[in-house]
KEPAKE-432855 format. One record per atom (N, C-alpha, C): residue number from 0; residue in one letter; atom name; x, y, z. Coordinates in nm, 2 decimals. Last residue first. Example, Ala and Ser with C-alpha at 12.3 -4.5 7.8 and 13.67 -1.06 7.14 Angstrom:
# KEPAKE-432855
PT   num   residuo   atomo        x        y        z
PT     1         S       N     1.28    -0.22     0.71
PT     1         S      CA     1.37    -0.11     0.71
PT     1         S       C     1.29     0.00     0.79
PT     0         A       N     1.32    -0.57     0.78
PT     0         A      CA     1.23    -0.45     0.78
PT     0         A       C     1.32    -0.33     0.78
//
This chain:
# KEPAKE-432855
PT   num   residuo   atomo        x        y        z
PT   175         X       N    -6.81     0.81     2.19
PT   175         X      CA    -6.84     0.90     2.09
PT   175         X       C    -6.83     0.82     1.95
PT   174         X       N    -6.72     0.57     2.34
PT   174         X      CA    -6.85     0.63     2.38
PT   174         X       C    -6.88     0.72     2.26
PT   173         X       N    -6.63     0.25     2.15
PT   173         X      CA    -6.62     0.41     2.12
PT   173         X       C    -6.70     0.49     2.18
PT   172         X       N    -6.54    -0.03     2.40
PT   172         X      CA    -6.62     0.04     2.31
PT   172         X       C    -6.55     0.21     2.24
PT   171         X       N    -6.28    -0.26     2.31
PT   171         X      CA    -6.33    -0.14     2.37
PT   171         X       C    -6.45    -0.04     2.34
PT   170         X       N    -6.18    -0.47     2.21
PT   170         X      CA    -6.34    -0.51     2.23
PT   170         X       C    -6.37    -0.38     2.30
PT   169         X       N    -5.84    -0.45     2.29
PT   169         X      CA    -5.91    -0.46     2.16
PT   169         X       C    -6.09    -0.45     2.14
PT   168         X       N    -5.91    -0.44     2.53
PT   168         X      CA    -5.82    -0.29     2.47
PT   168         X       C    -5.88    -0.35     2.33
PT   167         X       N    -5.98    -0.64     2.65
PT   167         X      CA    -6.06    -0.54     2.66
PT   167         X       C    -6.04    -0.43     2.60
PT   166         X       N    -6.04    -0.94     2.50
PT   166         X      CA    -5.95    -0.90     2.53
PT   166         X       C    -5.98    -0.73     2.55
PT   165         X       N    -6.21    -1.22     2.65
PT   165         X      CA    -6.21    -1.12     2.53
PT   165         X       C    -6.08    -1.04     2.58
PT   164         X       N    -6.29    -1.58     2.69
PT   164         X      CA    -6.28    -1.42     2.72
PT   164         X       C    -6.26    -1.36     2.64
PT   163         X       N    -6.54    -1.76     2.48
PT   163         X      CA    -6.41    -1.73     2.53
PT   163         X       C    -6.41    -1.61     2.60
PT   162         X       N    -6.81    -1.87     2.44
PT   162         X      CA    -6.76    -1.89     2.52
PT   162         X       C    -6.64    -1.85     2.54
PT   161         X       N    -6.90    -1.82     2.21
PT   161         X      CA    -6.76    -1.84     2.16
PT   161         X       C    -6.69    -1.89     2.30
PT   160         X       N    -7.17    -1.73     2.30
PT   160         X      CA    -7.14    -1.80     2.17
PT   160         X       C    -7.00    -1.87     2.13
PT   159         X       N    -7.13    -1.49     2.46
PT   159         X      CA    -7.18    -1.67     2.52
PT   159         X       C    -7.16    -1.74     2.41
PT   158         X       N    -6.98    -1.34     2.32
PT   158         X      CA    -6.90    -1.40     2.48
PT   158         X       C    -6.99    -1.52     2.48
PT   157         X       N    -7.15    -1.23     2.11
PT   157         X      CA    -6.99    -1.32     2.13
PT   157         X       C    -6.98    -1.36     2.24
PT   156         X       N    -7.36    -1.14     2.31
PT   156         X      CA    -7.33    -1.27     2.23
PT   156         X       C    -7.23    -1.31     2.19
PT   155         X       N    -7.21    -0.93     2.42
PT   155         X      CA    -7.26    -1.02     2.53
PT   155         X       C    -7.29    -1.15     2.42
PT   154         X       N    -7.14    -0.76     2.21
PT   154         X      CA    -7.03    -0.82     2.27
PT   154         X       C    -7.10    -0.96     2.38
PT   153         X       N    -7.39    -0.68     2.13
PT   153         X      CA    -7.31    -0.77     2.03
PT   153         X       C    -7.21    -0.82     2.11
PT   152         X       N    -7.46    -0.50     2.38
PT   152         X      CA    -7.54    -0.66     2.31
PT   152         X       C    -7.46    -0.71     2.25
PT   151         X       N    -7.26    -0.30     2.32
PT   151         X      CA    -7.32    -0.44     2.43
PT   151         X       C    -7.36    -0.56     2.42
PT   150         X       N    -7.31    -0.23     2.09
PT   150         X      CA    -7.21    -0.25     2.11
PT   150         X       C    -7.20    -0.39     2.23
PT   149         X       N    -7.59    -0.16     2.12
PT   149         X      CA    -7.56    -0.21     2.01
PT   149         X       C    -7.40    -0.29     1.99
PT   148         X       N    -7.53     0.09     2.31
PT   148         X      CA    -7.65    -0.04     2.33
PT   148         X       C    -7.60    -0.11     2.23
PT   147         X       N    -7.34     0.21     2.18
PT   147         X      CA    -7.32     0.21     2.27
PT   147         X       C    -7.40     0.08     2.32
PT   146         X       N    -7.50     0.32     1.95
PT   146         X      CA    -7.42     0.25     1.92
PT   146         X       C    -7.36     0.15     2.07
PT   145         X       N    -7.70     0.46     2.13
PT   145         X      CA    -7.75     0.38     2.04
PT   145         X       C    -7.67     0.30     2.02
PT   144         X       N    -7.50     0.67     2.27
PT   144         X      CA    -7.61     0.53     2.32
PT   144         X       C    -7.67     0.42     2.23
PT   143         X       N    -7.27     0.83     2.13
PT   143         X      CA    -7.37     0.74     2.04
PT   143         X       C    -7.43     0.63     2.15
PT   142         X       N    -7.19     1.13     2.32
PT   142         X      CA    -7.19     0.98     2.32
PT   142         X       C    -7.33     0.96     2.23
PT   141         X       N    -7.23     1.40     2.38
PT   141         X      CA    -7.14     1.36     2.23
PT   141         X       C    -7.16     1.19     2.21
PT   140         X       N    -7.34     1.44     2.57
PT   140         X      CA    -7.20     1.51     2.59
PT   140         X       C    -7.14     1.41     2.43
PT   139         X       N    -7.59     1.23     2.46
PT   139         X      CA    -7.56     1.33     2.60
PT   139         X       C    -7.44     1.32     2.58
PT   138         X       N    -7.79     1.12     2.28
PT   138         X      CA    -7.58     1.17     2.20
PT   138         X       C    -7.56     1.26     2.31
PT   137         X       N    -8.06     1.12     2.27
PT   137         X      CA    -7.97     1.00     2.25
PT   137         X       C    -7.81     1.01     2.24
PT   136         X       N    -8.26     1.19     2.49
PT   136         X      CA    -8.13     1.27     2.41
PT   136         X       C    -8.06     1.11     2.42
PT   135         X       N    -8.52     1.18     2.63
PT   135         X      CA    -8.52     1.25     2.54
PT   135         X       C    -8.36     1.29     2.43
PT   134         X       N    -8.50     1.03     2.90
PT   134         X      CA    -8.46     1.15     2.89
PT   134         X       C    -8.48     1.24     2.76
PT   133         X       N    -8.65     0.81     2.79
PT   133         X      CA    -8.69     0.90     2.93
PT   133         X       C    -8.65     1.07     2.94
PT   132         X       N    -8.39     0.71     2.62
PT   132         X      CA    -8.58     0.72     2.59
PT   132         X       C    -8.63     0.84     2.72
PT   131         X       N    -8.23     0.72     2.77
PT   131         X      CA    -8.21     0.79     2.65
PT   131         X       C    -8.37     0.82     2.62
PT   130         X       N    -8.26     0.54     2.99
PT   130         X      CA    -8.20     0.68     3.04
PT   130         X       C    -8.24     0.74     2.88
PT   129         X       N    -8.24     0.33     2.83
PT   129         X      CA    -8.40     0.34     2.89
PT   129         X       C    -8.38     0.49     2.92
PT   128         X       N    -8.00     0.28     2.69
PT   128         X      CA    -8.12     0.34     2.58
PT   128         X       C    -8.22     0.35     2.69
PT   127         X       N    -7.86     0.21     2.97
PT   127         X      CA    -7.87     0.35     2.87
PT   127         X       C    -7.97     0.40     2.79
PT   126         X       N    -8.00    -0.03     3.02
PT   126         X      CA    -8.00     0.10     3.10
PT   126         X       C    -7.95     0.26     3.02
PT   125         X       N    -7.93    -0.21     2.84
PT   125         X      CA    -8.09    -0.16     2.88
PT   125         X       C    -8.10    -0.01     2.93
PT   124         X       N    -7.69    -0.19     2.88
PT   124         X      CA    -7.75    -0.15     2.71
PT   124         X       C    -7.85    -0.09     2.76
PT   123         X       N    -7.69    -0.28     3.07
PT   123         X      CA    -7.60    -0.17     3.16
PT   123         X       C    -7.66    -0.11     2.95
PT   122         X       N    -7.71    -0.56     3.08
PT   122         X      CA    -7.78    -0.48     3.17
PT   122         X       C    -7.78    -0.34     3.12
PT   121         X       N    -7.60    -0.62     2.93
PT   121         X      CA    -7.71    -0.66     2.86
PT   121         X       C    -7.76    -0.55     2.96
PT   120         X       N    -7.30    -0.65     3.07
PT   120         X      CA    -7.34    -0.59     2.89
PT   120         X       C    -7.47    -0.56     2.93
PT   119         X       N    -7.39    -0.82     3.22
PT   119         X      CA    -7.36    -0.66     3.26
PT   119         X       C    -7.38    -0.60     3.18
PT   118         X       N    -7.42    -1.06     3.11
PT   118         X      CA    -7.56    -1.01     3.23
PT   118         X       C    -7.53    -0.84     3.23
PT   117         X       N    -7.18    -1.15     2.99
PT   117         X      CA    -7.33    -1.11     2.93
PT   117         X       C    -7.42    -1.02     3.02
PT   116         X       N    -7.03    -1.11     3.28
PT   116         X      CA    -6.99    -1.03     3.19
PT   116         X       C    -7.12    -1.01     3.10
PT   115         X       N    -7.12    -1.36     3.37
PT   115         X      CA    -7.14    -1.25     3.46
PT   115         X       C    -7.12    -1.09     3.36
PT   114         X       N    -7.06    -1.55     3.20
PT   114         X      CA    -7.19    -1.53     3.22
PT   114         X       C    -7.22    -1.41     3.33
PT   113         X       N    -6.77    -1.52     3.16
PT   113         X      CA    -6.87    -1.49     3.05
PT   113         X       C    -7.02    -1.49     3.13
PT   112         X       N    -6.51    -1.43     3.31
PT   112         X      CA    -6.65    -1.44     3.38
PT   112         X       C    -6.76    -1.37     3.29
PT   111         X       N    -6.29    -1.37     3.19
PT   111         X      CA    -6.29    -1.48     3.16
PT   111         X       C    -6.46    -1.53     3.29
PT   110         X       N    -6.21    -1.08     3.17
PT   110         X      CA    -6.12    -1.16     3.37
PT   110         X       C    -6.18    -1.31     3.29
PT   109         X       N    -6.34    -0.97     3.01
PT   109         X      CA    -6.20    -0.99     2.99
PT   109         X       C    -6.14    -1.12     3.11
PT   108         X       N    -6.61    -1.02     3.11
PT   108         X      CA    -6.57    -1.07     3.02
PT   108         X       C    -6.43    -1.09     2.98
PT   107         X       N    -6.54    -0.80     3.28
PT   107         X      CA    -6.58    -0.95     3.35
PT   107         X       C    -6.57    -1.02     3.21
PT   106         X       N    -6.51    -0.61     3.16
PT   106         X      CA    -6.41    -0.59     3.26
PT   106         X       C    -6.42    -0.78     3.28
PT   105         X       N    -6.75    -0.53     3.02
PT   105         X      CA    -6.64    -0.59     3.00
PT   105         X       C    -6.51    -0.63     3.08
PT   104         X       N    -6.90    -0.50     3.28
PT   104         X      CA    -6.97    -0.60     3.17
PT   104         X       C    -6.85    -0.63     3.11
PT   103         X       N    -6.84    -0.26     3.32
PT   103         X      CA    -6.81    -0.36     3.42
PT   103         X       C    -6.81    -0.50     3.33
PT   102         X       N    -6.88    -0.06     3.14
PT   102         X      CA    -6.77    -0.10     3.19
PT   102         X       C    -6.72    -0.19     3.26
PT   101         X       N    -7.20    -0.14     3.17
PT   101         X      CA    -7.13    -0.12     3.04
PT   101         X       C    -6.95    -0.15     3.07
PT   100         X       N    -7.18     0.00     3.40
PT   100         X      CA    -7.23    -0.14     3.40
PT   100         X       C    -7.14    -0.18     3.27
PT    99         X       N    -7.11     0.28     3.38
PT    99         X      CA    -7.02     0.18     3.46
PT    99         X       C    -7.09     0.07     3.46
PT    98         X       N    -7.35     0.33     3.21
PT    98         X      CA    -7.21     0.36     3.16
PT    98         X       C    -7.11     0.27     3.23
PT    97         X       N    -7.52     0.28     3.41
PT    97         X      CA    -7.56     0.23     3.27
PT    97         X       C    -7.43     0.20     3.22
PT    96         X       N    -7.50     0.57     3.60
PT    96         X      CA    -7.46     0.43     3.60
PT    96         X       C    -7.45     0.26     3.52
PT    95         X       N    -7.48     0.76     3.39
PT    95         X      CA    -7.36     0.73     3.46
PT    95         X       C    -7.35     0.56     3.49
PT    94         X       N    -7.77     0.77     3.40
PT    94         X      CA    -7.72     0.72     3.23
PT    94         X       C    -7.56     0.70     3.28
PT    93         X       N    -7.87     0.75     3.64
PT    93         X      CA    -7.88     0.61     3.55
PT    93         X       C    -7.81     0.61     3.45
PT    92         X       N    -7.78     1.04     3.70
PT    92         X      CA    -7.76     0.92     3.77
PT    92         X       C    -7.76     0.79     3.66
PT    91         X       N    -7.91     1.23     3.59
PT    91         X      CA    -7.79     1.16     3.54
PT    91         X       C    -7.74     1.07     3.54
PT    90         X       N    -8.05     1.35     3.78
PT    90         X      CA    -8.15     1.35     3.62
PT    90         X       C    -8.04     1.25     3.57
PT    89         X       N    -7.90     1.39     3.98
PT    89         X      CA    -8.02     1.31     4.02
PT    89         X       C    -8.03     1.28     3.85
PT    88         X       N    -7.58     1.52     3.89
PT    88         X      CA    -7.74     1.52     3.91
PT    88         X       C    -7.81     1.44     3.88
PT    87         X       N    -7.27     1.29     4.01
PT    87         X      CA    -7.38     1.42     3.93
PT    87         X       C    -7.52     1.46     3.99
PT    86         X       N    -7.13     1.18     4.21
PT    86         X      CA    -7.16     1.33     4.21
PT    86         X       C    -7.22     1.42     4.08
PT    85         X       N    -7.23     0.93     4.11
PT    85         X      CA    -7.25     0.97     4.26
PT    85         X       C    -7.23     1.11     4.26
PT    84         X       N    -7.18     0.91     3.86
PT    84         X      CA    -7.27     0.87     3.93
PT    84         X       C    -7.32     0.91     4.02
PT    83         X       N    -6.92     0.98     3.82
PT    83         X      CA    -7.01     1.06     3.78
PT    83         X       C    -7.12     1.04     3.85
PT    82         X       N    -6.78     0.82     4.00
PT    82         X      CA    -6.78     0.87     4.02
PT    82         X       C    -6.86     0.98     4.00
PT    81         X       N    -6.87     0.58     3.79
PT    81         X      CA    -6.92     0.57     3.91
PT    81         X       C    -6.91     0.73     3.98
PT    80         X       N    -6.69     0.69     3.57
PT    80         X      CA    -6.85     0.64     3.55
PT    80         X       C    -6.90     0.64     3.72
PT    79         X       N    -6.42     0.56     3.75
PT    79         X      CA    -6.47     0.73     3.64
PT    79         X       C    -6.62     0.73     3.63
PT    78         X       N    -6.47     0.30     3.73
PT    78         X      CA    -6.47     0.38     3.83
PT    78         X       C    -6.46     0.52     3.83
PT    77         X       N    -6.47     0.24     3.49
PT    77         X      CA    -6.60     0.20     3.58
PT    77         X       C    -6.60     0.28     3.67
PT    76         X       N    -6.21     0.26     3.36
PT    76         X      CA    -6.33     0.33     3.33
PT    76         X       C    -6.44     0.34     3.40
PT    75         X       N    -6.10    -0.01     3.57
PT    75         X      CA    -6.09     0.17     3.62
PT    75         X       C    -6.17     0.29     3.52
PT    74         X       N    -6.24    -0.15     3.43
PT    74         X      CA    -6.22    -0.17     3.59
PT    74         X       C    -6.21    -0.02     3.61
PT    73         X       N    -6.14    -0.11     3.14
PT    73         X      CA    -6.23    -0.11     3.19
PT    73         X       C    -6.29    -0.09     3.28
PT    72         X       N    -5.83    -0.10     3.04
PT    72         X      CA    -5.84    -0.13     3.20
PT    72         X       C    -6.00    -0.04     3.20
PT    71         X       N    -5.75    -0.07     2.76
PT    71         X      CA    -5.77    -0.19     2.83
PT    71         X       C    -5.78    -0.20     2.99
PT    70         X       N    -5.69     0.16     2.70
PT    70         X      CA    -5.61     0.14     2.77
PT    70         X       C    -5.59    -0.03     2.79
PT    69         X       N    -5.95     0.25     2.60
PT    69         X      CA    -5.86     0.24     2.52
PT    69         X       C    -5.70     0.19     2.60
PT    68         X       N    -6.10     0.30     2.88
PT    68         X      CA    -6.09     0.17     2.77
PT    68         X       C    -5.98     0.15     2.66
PT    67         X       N    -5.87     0.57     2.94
PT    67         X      CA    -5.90     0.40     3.02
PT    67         X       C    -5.93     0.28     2.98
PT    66         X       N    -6.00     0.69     2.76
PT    66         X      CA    -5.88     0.68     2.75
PT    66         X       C    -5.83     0.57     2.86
PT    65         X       N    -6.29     0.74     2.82
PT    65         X      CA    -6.23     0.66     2.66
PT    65         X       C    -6.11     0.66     2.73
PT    64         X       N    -6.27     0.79     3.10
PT    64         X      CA    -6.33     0.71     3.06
PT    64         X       C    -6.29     0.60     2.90
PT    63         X       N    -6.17     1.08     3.01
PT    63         X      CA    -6.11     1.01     3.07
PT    63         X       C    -6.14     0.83     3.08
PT    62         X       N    -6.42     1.15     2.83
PT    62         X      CA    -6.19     1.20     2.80
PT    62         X       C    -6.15     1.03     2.85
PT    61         X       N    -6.62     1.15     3.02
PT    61         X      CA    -6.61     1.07     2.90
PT    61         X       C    -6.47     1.06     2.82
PT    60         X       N    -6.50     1.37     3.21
PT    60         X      CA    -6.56     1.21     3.29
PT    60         X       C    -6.54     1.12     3.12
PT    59         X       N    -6.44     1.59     3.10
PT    59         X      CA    -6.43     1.51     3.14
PT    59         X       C    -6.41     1.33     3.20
PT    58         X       N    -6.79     1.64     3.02
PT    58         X      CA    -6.67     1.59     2.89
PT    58         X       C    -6.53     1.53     2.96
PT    57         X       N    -6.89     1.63     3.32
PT    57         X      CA    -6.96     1.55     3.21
PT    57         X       C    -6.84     1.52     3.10
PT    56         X       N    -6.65     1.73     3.54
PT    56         X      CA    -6.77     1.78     3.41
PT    56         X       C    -6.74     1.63     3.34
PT    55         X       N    -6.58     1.55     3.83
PT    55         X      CA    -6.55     1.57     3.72
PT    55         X       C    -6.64     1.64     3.64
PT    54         X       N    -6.50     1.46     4.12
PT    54         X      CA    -6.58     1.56     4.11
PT    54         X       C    -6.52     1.58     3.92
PT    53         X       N    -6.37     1.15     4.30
PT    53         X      CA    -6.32     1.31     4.18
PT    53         X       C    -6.47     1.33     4.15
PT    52         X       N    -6.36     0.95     4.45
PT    52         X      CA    -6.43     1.05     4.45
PT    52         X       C    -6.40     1.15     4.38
PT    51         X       N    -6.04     0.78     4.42
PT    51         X      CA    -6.19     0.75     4.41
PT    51         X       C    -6.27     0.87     4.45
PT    50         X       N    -5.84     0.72     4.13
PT    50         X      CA    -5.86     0.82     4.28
PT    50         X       C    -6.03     0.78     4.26
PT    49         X       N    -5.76     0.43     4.03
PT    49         X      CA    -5.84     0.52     3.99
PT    49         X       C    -5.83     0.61     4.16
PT    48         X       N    -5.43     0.31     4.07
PT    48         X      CA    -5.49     0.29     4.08
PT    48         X       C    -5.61     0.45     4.10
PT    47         X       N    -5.15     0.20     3.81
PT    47         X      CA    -5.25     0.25     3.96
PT    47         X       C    -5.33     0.27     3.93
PT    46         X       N    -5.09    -0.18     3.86
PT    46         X      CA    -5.12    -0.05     3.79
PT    46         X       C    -5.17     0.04     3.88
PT    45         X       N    -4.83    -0.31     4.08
PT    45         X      CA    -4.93    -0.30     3.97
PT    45         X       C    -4.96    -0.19     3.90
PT    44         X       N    -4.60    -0.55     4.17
PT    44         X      CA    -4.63    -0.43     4.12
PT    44         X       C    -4.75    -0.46     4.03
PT    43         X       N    -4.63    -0.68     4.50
PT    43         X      CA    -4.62    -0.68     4.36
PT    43         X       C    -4.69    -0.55     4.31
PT    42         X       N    -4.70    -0.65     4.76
PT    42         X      CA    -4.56    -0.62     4.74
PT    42         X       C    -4.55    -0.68     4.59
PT    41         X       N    -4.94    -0.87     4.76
PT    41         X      CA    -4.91    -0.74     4.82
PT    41         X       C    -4.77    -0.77     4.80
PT    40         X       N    -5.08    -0.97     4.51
PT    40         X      CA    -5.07    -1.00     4.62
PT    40         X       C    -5.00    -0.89     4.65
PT    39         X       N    -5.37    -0.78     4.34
PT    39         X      CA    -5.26    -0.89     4.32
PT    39         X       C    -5.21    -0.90     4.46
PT    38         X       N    -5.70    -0.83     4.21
PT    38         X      CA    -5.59    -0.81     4.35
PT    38         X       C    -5.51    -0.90     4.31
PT    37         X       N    -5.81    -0.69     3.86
PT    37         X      CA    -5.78    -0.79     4.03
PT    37         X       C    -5.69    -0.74     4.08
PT    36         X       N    -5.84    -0.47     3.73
PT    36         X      CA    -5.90    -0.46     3.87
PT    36         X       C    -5.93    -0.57     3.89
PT    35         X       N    -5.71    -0.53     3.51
PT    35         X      CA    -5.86    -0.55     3.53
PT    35         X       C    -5.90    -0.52     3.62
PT    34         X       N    -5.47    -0.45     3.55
PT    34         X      CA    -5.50    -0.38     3.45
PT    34         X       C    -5.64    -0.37     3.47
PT    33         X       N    -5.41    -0.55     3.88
PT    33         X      CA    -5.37    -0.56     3.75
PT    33         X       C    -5.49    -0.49     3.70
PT    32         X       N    -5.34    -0.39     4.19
PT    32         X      CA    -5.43    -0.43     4.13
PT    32         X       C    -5.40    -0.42     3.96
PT    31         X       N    -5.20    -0.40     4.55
PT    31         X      CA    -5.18    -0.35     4.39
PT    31         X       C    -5.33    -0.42     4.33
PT    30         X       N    -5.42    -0.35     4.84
PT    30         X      CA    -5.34    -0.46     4.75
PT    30         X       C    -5.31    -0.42     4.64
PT    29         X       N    -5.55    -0.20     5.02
PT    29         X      CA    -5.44    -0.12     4.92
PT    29         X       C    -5.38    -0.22     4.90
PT    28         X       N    -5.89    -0.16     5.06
PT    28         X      CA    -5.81    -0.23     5.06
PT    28         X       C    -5.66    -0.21     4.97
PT    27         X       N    -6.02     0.08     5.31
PT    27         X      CA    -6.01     0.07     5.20
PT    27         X       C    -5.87    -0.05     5.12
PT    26         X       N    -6.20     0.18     5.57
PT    26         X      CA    -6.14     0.02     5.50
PT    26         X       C    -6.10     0.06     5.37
PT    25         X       N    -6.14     0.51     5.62
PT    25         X      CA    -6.24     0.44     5.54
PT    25         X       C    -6.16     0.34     5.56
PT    24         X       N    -5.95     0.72     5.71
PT    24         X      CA    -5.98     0.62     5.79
PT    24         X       C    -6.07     0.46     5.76
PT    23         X       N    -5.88     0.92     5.55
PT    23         X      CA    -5.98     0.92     5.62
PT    23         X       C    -6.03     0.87     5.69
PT    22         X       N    -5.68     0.77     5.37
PT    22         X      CA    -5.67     0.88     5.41
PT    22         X       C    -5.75     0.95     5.52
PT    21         X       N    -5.80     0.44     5.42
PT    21         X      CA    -5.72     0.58     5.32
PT    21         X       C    -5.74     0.67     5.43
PT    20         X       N    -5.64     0.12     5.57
PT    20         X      CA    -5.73     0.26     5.55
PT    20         X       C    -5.67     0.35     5.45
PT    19         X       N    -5.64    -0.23     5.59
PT    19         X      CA    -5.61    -0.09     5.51
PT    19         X       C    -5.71     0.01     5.56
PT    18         X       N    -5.68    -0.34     5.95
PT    18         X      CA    -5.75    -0.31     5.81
PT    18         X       C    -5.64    -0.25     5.74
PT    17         X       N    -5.41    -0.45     6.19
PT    17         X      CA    -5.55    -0.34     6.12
PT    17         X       C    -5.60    -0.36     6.00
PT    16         X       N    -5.32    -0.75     6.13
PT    16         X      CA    -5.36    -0.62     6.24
PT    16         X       C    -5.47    -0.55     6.15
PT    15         X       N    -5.06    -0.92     5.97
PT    15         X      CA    -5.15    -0.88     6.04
PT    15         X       C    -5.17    -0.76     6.12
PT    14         X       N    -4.94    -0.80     5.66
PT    14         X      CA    -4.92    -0.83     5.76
PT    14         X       C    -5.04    -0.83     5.89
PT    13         X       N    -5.09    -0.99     5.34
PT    13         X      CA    -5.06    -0.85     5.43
PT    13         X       C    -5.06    -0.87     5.57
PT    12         X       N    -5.07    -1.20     5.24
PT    12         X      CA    -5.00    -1.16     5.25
PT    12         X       C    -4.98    -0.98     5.34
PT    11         X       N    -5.33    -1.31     5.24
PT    11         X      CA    -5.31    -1.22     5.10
PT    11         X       C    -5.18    -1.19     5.12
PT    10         X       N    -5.31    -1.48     5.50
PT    10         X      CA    -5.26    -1.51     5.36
PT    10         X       C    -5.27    -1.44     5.24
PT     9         X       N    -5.12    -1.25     5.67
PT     9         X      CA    -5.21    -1.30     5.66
PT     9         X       C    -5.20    -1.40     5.50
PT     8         X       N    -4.82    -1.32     5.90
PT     8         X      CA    -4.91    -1.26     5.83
PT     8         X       C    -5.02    -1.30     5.80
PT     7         X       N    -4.72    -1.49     6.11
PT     7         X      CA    -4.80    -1.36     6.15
PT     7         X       C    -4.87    -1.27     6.09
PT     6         X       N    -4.65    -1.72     5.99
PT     6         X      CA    -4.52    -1.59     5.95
PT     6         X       C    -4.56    -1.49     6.07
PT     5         X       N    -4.82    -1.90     5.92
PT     5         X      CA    -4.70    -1.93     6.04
PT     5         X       C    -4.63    -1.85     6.03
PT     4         X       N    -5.10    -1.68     5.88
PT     4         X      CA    -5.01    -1.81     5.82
PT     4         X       C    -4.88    -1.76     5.92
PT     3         X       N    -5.46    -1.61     5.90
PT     3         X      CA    -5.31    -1.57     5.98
PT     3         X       C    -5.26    -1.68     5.89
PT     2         X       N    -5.69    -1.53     5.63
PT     2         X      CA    -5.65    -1.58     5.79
PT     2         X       C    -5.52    -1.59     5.78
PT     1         X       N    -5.90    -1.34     5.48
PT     1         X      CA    -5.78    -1.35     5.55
PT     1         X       C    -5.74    -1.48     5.64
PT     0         X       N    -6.19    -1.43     5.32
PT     0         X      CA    -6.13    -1.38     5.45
PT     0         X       C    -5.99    -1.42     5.46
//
């Protein structure tokens, strides 16, 4: 939580009073944000930042997604992934969301949050190959799940084994 400092501001530095809003009034918080999706302080430059609700196709969503990891900002592949999440079809849902676990998992391993980072990998493997089994298609819009699960996992033991962070542009997965 915020609280006031002898300026009137607050201590993130954002001036007091209202919340951030977007466009629509939502809370939404407009501190810059580095490569990983932390908050930086306000009036520092950052990276920008993912539009949140885009309506994407399937090939799409995965374009843009690789091209985020490949970027090193996993944070914001999550947030591509999520979006699919929420505006695909019901049938989709888990393998979208599986996908932004998988994104998150690294994202937290990069920021140097190994035991939160294993848990997501591990999670987010399960959740694909479980979407793959159920669903019957292991290579939806071109993606290797199998490699994908296999990718996870391996990364979630390096991280507890070596105990170090990772670096996310190098340790990016390949969805295809």
């Amino acid at each position: 939580m915020d609280r006031l400092d002898s300026t009137g501001g607050t201590s993130g530095g954002r001036p007091a009073g209202p919340r951030d809003r977007d466009g629509e009034g939502r809370a939404r918080n407009a501190r810059p944000r580095d490569g990983l999706g932390r908050p930086l302080p306000y009036g520092t430059p950052g990276v920008e930042r993912q539009p949140e609700g885009v309506v994407r196709t399937p090939e799409a969503t995965v374009v843009e997604a690789q091209t985020l990891l490949d970027a090193g900002k996993p944070f914001h592949a999550h947030e591509v992934f999520e979006d699919a999440w929420k505006s695909g079809p019901e049938s989709e849902r888990a393998l979208w969301r599986g996908l932004a676990q998988l994104a998150v998992g690294l994202t937290h391993a990069a920021r140097g949050n190994l035991t939160g980072g294993a848990r997501l990998l591990r999670r987010g493997a399960g959740a694909v190959r479980e979407w793959a089994a159920d669903a019957g298609q292991d290579r939806p819009y071109g993606m290797d799940l199998a490699a994908l699960a296999r990718w996870a996992r391996e990364l979630a033991d390096t991280v507890e084994r070596t105990g170090a962070s990772v670096d996310a542009r190098a340790r990016a997965p390949r969805l295809r």
